[in-house]
C-alpha positions as CSV (number, residue, x, y, z in Angstrom):
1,X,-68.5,-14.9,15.4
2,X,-71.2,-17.0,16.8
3,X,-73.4,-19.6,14.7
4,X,-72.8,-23.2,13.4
5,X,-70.5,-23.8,11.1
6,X,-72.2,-25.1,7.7
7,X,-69.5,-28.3,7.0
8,X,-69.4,-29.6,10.7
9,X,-72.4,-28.3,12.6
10,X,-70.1,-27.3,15.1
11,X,-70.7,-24.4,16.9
12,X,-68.3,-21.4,16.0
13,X,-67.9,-19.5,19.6
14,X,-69.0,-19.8,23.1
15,X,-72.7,-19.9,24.5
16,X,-74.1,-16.8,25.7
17,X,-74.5,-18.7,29.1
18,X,-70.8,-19.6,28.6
19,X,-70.1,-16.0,28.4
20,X,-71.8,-14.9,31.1
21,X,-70.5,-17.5,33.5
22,X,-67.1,-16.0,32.4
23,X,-67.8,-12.4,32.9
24,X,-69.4,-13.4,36.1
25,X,-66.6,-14.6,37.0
26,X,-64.5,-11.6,36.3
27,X,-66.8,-9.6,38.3
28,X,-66.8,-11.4,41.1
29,X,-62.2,-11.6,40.4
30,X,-63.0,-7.8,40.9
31,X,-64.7,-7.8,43.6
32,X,-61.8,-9.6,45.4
33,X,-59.0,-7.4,44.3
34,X,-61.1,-4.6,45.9
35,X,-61.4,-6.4,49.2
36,X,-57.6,-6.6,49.3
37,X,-55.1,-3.2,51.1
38,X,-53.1,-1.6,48.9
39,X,-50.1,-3.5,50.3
40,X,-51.5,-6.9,49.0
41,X,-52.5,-5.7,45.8
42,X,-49.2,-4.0,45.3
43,X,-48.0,-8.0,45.4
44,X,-50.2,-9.0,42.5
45,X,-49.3,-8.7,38.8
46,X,-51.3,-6.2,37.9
47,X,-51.3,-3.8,34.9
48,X,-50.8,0.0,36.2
49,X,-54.5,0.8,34.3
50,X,-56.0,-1.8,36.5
51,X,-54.2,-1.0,39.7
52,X,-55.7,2.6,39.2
53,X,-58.8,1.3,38.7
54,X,-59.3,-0.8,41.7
55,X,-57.9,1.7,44.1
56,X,-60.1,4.0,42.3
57,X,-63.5,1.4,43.4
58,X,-61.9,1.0,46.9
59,X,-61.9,4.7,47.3
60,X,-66.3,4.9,46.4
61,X,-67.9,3.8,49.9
62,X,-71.8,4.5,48.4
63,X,-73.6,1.2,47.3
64,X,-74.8,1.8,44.2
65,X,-71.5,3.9,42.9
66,X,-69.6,1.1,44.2
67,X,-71.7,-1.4,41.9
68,X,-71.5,0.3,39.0
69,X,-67.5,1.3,39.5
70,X,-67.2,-3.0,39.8
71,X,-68.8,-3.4,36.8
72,X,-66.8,-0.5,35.2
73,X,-63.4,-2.8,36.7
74,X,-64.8,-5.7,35.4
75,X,-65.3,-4.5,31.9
76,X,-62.1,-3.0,32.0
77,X,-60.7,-6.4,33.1
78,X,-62.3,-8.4,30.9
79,X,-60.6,-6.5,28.3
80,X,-57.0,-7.8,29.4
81,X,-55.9,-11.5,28.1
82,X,-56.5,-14.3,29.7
83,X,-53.4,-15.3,30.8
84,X,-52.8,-12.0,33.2
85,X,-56.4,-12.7,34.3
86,X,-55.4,-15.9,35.5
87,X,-52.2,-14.7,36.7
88,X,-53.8,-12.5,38.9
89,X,-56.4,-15.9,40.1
90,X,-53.2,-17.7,40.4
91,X,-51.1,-15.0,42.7
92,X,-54.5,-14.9,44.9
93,X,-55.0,-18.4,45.5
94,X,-51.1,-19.0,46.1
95,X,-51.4,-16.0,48.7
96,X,-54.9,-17.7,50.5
97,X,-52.7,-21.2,50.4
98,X,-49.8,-19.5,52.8
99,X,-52.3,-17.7,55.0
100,X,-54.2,-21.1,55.8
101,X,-50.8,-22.7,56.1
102,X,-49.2,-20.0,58.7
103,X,-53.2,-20.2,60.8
104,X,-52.9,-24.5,60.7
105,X,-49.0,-23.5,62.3
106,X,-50.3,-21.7,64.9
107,X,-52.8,-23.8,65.7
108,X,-50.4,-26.7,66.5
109,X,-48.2,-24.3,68.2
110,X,-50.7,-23.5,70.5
111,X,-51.9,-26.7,71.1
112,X,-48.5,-27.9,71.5
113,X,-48.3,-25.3,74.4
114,X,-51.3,-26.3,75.8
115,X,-50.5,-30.4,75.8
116,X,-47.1,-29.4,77.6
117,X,-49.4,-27.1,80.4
118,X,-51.8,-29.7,80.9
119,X,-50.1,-33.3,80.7
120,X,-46.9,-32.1,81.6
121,X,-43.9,-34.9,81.3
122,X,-45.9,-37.0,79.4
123,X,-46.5,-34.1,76.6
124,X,-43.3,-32.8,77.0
125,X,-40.8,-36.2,76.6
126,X,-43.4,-36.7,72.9
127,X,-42.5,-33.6,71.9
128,X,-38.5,-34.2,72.6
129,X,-38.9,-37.6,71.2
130,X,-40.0,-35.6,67.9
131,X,-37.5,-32.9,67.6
132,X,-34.6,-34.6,69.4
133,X,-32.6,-30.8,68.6
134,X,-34.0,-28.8,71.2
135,X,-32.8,-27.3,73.9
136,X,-34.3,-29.6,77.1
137,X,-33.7,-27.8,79.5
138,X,-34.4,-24.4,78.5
139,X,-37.9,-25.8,77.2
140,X,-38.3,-27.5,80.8
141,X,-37.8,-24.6,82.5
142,X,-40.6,-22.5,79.7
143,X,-42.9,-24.9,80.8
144,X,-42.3,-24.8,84.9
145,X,-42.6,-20.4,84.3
146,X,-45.4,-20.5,82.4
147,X,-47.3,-22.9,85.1
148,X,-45.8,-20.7,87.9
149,X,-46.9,-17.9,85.9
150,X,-50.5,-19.4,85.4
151,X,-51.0,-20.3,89.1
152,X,-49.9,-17.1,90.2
153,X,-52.2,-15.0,88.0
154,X,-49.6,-13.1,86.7
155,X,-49.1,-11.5,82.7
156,X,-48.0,-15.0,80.6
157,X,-44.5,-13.7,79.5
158,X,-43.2,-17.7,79.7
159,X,-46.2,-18.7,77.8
160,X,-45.7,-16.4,74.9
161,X,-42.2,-17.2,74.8
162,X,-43.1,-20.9,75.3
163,X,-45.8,-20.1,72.2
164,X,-42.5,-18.8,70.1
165,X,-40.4,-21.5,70.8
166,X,-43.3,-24.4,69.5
167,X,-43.7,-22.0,66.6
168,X,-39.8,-21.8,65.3
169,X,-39.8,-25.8,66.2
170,X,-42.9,-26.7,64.0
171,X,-41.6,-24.3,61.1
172,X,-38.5,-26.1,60.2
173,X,-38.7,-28.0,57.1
174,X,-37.8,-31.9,57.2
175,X,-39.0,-32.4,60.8
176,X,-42.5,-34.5,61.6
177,X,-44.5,-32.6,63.0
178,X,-46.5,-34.7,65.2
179,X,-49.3,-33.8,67.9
């Protein structure tokens, strides 16, 4: 019930604006679930009705059906409570977090790799100075294949391997991960 409320002047509910940012918001919620495979949204807590329903908007390729079958989710969506709506925000944002976490890993993998190619012994003893564990001489002799490899022209096996090393190393909790 919208108004003001005769003892406190208060108003009773939320602006129309205030509603429209919110279903807004829900539509564009929708539009993400339908970006995602089947795969990921089988990760998400969704009801079964809504599952159906946003396979059912993946499956319609033609613009204007596709608008109208978002708006259809969204209205369906909006009809759920708040609190699976935002478990459903919370489970997609958690997933984004690991993805950008597992792309900033391999990017200091490979630049790991491509310190030890280019500076050599300087690279190489920071890197043992930082994870004291590893194997020396097996990453020594990674690094003299994959330069052999490099100045021979040949398919970079050692590299790759070099590349899955760095990556293991960097992942284990506890350890400083310097560059």
């Amino acid at each position: 019930m919208r108004g003001i409320d005769e003892d406190s002047g208060e108003y009773l509910g939320p602006s129309r604006s205030q509603q429209r940012r919110e279903a807004l918001g829900v539509l564009e919620l929708g539009e993400r679930l339908a970006a995602l495979s089947p795969a990921q949204l089988q990760q998400l807590p969704l009801p079964e009705a809504l599952l159906a329903q946003v396979l059912e908007t993946r499956r319609i390729t033609s613009h204007i059906a596709r608008k109208r079958q978002l708006a259809f989710l969204a209205k369906q969506m909006r009809r759920e409570d708040d609190a699976t709506l935002q478990a459903i925000r919370d489970a997609l944002e958690a997933g984004g977090e690991a993805a950008r976490q597992e792309t900033a890993l391999l990017h200091r993998a490979e630049a790991w790799r491509e310190r030890l190619l280019a500076d050599g012994d300087a690279a190489l003893s920071e890197l043992l100075d930082a994870h004291p564990a590893v194997d020396r001489q097996h990453l020594r002799q990674l690094v003299r294949n994959a330069l052999e490899e490099h100045r021979r022209g040949k398919p970079p096996r050692a590299q790759r391997e070099l590349f899955r090393l760095l990556r293991e190393l960097l992942e284990q909790p506890g350890i400083a991960n310097r560059e």
